[in-house]
PDB file with SEQRES, HELIX, SHEET and CRYST1 records, atoms N, CA, C and O in Angstrom:
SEQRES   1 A   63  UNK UNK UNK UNK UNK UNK UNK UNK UNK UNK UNK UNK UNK          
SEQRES   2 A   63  UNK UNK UNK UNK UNK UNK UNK UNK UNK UNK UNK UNK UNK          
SEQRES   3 A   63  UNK UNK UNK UNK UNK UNK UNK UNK UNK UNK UNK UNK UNK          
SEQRES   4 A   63  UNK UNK UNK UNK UNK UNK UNK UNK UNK UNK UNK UNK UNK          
SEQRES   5 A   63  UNK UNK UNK UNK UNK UNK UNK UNK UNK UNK UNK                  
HELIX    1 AA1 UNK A   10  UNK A   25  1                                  16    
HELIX    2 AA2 UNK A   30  UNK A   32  5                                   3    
HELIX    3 AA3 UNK A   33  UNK A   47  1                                  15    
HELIX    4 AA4 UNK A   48  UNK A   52  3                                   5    
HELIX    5 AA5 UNK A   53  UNK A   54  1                                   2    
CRYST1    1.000    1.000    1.000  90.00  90.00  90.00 P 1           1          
ATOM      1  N   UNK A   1     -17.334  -9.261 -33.067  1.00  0.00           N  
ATOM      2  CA  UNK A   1     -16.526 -10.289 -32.431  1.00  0.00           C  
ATOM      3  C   UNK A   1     -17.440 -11.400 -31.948  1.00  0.00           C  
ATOM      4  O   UNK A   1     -18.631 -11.151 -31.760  1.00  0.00           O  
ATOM      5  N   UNK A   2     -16.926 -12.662 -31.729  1.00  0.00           N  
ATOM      6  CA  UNK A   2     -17.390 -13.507 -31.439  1.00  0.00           C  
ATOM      7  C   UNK A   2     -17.938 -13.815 -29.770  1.00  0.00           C  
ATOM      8  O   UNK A   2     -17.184 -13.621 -28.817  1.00  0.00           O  
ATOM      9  N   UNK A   3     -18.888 -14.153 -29.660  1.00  0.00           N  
ATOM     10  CA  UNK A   3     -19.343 -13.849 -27.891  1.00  0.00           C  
ATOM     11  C   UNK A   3     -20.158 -15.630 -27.714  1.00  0.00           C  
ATOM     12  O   UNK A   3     -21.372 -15.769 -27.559  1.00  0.00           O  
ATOM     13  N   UNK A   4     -19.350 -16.588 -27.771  1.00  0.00           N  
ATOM     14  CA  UNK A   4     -20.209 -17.573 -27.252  1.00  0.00           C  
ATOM     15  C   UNK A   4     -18.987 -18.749 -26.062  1.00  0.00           C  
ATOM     16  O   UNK A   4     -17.804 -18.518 -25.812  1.00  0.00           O  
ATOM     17  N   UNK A   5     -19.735 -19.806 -25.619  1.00  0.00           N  
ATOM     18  CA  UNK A   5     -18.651 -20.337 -24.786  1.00  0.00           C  
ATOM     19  C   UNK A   5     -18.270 -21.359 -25.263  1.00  0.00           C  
ATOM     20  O   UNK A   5     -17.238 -21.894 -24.857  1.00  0.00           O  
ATOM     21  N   UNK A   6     -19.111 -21.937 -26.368  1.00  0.00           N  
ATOM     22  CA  UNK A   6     -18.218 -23.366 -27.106  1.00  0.00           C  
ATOM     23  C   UNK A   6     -18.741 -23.044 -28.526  1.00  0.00           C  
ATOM     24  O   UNK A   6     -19.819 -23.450 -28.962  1.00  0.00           O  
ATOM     25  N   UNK A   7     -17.553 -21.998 -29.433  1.00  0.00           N  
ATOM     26  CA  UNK A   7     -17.894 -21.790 -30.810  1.00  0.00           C  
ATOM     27  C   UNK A   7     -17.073 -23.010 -31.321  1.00  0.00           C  
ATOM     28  O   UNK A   7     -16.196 -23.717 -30.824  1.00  0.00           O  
ATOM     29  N   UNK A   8     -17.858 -22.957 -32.778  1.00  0.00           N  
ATOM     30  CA  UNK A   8     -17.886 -24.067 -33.685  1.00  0.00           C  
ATOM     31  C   UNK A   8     -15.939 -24.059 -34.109  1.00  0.00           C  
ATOM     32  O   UNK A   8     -15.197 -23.138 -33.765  1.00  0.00           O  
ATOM     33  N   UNK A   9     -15.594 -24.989 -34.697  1.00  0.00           N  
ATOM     34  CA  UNK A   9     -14.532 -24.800 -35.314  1.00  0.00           C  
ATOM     35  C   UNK A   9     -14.395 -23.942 -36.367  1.00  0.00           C  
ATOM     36  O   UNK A   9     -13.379 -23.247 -36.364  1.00  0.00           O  
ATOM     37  N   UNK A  10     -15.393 -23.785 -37.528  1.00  0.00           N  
ATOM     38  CA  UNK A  10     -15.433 -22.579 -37.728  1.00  0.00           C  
ATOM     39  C   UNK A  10     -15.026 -20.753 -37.536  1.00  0.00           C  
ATOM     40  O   UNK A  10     -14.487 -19.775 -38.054  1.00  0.00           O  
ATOM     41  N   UNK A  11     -15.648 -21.188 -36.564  1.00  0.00           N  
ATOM     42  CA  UNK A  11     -15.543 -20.295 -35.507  1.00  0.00           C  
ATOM     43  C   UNK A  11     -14.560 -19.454 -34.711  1.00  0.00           C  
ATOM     44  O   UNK A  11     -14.426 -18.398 -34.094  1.00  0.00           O  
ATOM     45  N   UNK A  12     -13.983 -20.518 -35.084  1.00  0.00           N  
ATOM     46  CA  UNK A  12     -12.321 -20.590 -34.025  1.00  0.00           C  
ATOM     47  C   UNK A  12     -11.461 -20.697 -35.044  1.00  0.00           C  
ATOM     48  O   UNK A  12     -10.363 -20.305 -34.648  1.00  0.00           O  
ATOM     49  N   UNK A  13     -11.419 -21.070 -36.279  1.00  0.00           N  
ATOM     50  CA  UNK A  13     -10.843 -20.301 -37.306  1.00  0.00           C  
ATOM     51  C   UNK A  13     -10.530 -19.174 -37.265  1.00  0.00           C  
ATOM     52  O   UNK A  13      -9.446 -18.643 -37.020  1.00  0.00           O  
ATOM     53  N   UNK A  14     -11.704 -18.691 -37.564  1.00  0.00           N  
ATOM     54  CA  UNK A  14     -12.217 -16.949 -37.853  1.00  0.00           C  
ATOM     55  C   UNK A  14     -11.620 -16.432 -37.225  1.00  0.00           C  
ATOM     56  O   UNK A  14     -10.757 -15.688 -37.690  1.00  0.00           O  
ATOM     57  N   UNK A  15     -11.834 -16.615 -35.550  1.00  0.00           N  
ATOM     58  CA  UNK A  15     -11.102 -15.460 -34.405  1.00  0.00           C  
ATOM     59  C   UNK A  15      -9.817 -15.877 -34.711  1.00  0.00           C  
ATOM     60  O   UNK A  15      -9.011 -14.983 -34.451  1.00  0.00           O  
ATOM     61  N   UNK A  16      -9.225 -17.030 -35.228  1.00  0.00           N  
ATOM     62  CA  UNK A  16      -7.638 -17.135 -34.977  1.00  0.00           C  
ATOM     63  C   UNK A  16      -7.245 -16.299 -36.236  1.00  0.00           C  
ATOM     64  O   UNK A  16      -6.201 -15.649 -36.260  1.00  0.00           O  
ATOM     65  N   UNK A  17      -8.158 -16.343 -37.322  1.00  0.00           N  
ATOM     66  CA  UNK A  17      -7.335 -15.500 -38.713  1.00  0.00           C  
ATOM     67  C   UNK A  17      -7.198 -13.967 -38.091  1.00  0.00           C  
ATOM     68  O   UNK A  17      -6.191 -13.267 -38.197  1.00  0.00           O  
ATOM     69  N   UNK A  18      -8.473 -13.586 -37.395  1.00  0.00           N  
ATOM     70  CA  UNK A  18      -8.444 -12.283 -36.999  1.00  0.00           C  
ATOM     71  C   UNK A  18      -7.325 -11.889 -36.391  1.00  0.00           C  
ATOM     72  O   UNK A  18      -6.645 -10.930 -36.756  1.00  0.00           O  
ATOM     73  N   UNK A  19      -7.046 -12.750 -35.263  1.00  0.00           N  
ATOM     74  CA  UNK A  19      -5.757 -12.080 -34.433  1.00  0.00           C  
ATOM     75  C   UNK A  19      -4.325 -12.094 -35.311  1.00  0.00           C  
ATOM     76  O   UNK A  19      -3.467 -11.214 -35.369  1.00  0.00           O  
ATOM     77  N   UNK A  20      -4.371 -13.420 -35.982  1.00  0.00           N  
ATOM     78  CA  UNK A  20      -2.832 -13.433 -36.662  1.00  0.00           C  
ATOM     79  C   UNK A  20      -2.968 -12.298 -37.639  1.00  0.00           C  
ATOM     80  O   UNK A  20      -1.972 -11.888 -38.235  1.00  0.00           O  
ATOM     81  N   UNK A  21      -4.434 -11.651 -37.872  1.00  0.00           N  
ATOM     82  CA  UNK A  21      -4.253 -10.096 -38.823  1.00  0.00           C  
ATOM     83  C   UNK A  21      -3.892  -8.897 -37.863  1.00  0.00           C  
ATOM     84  O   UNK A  21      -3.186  -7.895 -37.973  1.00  0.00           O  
ATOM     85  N   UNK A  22      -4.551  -9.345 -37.040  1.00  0.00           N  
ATOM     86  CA  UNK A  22      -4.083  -7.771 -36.147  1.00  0.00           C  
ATOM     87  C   UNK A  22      -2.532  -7.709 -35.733  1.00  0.00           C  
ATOM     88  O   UNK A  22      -1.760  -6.754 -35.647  1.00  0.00           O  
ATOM     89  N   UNK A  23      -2.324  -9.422 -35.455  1.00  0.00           N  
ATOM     90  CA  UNK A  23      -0.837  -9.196 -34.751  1.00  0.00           C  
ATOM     91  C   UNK A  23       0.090  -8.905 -36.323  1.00  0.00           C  
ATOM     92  O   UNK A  23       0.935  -8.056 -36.037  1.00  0.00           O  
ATOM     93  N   UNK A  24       0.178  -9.147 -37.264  1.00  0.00           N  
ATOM     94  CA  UNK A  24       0.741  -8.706 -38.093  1.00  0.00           C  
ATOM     95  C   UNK A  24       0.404  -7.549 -38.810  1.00  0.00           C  
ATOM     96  O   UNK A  24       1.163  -7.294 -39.745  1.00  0.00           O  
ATOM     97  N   UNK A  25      -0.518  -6.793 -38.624  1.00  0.00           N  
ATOM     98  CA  UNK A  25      -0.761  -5.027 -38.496  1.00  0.00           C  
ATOM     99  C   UNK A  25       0.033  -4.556 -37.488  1.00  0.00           C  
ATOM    100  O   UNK A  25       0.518  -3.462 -37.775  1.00  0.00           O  
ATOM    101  N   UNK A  26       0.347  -4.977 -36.411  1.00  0.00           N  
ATOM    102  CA  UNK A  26       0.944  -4.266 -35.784  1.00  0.00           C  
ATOM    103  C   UNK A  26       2.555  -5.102 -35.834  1.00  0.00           C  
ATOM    104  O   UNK A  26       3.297  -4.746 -34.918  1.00  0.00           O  
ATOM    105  N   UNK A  27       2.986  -5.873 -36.541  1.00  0.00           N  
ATOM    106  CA  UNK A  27       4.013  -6.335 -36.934  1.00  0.00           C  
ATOM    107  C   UNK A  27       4.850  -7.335 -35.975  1.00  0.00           C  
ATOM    108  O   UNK A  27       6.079  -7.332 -35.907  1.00  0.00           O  
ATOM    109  N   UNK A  28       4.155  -8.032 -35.382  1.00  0.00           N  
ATOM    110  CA  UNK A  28       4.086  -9.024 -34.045  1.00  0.00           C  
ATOM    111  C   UNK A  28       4.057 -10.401 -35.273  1.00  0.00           C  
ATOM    112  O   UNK A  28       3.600 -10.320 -36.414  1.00  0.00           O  
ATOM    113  N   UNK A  29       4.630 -11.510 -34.685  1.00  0.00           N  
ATOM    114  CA  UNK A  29       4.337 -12.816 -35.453  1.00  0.00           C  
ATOM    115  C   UNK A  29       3.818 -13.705 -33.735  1.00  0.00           C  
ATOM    116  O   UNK A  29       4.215 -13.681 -32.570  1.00  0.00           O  
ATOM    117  N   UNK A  30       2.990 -14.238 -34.340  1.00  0.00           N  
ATOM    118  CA  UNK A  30       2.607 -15.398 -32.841  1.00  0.00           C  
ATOM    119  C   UNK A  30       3.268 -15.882 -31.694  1.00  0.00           C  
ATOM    120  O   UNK A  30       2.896 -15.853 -30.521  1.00  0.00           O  
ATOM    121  N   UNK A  31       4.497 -16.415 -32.289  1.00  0.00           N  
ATOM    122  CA  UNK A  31       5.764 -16.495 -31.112  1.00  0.00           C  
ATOM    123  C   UNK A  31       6.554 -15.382 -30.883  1.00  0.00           C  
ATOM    124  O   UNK A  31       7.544 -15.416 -30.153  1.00  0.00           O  
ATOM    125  N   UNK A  32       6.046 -14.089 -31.652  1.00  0.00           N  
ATOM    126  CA  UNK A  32       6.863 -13.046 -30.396  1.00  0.00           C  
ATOM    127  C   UNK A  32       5.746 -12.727 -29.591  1.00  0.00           C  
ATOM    128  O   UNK A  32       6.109 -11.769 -28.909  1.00  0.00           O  
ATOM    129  N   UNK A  33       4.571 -13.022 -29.305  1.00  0.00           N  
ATOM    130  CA  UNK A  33       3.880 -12.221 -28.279  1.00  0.00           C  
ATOM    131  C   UNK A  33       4.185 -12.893 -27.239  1.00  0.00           C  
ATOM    132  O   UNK A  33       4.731 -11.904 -26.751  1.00  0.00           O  
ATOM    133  N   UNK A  34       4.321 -13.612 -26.513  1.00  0.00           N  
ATOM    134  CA  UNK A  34       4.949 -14.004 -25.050  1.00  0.00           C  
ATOM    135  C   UNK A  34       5.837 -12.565 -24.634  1.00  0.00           C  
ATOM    136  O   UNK A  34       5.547 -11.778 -23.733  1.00  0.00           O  
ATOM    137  N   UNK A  35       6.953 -12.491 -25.542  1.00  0.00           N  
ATOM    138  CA  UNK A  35       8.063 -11.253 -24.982  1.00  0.00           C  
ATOM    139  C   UNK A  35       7.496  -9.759 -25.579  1.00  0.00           C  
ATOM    140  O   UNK A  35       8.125  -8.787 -25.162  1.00  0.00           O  
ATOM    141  N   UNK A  36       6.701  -9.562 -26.239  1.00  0.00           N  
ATOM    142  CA  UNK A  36       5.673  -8.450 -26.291  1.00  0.00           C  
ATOM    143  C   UNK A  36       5.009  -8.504 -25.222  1.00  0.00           C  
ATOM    144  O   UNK A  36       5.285  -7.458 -24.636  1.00  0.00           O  
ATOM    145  N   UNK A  37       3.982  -9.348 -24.337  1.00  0.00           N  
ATOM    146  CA  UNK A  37       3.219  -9.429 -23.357  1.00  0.00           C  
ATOM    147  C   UNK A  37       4.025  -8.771 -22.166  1.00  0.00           C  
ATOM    148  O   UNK A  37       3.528  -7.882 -21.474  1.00  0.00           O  
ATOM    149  N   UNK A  38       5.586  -9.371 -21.930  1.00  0.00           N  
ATOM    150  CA  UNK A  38       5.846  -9.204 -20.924  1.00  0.00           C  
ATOM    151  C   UNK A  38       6.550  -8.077 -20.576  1.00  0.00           C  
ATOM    152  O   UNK A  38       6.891  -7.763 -19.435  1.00  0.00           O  
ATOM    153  N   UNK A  39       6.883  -7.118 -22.210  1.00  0.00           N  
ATOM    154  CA  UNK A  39       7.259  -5.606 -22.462  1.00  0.00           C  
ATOM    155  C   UNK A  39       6.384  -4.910 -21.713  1.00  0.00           C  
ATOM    156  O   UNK A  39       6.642  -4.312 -20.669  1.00  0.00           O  
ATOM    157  N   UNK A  40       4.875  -5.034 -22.506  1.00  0.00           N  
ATOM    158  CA  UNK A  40       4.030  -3.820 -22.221  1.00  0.00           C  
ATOM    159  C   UNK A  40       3.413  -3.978 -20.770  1.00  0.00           C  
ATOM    160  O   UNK A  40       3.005  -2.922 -20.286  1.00  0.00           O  
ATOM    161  N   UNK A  41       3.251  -5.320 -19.854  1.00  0.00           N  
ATOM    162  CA  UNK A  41       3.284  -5.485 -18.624  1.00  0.00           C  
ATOM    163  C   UNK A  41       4.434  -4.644 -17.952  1.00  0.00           C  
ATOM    164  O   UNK A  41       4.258  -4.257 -16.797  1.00  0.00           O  
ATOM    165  N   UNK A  42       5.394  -4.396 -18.496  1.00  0.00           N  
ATOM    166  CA  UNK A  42       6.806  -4.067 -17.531  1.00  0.00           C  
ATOM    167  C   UNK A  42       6.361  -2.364 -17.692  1.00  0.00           C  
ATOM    168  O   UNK A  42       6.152  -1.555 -16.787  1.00  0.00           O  
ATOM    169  N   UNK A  43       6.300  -2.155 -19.256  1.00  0.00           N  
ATOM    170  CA  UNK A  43       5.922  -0.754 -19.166  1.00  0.00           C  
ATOM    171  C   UNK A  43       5.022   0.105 -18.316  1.00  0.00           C  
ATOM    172  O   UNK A  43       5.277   1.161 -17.736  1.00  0.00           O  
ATOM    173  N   UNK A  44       3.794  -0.669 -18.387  1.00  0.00           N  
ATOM    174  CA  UNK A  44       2.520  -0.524 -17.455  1.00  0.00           C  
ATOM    175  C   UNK A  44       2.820  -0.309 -16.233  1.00  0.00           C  
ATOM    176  O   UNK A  44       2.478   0.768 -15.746  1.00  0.00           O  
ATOM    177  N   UNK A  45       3.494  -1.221 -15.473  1.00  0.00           N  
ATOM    178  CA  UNK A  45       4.298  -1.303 -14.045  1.00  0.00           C  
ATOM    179  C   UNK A  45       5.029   0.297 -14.041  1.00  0.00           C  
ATOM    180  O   UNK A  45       4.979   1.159 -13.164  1.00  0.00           O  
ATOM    181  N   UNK A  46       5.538   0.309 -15.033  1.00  0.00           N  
ATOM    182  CA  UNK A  46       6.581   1.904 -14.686  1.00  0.00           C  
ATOM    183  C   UNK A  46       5.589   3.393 -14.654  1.00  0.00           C  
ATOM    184  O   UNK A  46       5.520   4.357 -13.892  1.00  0.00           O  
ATOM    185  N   UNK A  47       4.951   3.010 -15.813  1.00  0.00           N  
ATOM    186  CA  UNK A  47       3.612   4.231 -15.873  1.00  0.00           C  
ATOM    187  C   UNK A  47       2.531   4.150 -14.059  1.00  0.00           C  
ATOM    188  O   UNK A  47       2.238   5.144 -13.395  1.00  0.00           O  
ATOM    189  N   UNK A  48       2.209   2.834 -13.739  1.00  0.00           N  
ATOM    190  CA  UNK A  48       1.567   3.009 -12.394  1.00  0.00           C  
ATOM    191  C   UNK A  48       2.900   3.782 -11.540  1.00  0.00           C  
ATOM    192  O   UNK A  48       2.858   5.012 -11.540  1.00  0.00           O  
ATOM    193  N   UNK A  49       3.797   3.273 -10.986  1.00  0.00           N  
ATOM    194  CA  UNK A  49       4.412   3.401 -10.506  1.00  0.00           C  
ATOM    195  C   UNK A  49       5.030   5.174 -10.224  1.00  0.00           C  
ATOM    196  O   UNK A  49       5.225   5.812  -9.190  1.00  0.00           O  
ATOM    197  N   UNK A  50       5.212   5.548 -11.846  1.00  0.00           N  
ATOM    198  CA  UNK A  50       5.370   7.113 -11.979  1.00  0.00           C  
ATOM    199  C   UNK A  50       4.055   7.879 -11.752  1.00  0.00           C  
ATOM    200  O   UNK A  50       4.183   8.946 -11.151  1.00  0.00           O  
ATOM    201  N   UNK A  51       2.824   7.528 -12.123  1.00  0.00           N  
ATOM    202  CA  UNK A  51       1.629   8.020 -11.698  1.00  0.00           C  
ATOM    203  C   UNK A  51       1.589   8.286 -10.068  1.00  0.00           C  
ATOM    204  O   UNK A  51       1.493   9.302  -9.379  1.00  0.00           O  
ATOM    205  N   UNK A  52       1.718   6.768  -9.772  1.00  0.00           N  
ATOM    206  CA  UNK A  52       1.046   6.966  -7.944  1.00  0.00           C  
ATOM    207  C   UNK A  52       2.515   7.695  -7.356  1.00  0.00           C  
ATOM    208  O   UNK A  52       2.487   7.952  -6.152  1.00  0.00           O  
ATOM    209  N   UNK A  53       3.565   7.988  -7.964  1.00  0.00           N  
ATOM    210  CA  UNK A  53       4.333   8.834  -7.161  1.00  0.00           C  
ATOM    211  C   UNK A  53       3.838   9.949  -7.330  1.00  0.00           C  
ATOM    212  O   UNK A  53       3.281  10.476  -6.367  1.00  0.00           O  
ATOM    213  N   UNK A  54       3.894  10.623  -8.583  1.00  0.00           N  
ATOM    214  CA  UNK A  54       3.126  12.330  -9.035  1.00  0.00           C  
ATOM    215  C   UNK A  54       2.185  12.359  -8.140  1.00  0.00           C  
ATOM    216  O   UNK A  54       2.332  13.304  -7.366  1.00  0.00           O  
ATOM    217  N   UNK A  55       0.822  11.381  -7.825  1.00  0.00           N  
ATOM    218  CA  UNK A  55      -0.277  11.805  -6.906  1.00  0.00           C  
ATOM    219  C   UNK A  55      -0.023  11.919  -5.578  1.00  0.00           C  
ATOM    220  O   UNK A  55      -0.635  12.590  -4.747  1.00  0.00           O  
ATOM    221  N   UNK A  56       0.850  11.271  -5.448  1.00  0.00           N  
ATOM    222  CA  UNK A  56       1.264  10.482  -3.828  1.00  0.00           C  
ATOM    223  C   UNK A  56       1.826  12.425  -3.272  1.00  0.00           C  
ATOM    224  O   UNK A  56       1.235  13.023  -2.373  1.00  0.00           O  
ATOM    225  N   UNK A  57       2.505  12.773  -3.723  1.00  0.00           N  
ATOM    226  CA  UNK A  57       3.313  14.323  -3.980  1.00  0.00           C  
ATOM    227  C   UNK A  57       1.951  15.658  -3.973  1.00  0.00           C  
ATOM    228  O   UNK A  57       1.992  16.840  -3.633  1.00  0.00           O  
ATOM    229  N   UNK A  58       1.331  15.180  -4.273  1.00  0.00           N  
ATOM    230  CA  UNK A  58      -0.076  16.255  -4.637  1.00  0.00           C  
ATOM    231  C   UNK A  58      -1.064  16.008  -3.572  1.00  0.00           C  
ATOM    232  O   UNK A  58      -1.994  16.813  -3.594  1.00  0.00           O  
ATOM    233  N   UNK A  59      -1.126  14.977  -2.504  1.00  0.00           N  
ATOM    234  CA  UNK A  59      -2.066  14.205  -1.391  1.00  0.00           C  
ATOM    235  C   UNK A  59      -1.008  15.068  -0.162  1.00  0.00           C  
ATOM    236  O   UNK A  59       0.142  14.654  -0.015  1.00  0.00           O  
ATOM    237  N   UNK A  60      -1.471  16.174   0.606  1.00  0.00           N  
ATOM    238  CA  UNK A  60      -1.154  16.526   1.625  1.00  0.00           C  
ATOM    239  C   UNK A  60      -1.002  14.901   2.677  1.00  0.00           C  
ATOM    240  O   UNK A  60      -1.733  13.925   2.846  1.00  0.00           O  
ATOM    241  N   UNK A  61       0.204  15.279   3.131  1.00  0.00           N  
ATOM    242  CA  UNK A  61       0.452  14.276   4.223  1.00  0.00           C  
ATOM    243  C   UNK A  61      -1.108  14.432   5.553  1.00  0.00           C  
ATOM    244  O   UNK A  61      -1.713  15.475   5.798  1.00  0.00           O  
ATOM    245  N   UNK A  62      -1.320  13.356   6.036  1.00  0.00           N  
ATOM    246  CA  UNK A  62      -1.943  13.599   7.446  1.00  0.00           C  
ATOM    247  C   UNK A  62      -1.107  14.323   8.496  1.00  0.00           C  
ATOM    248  O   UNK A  62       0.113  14.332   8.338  1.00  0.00           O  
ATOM    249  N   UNK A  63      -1.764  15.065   9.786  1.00  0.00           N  
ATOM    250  CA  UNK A  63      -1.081  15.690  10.790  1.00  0.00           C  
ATOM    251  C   UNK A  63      -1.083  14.774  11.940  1.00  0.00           C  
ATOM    252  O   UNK A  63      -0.526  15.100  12.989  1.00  0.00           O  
TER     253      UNK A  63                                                      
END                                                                             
């Protein structure tokens, strides 16, 4: 992957072909990732949420 702070246009090609390959491996087109982003954010939220309850349940209260 690319690691600099002002790549060439070139450059910025490349990483853009890359992603529009990955997002269409995983079957995403460019303008659906906004409402993909804000799926797997929502999901994430429910997984913390069910986590820190399970632990919260397993943490003896203080006396």
């Amino acid at each position: 992957m690319f690691n600099k702070r002002n790549p060439s246009k070139e450059e910025l090609a490349a990483q853009q072909t890359i992603l529009l390959e990955h997002l269409a491996a995983m079957g995403l087109k460019p303008e659906d990732v906004p409402q993909a982003m804000q799926e797997l954010h929502r999901l994430i939220l429910a997984d913390l949420k069910r986590i820190h309850g399970h632990y919260k349940n397993l943490i003896p209260a203080a006396s």
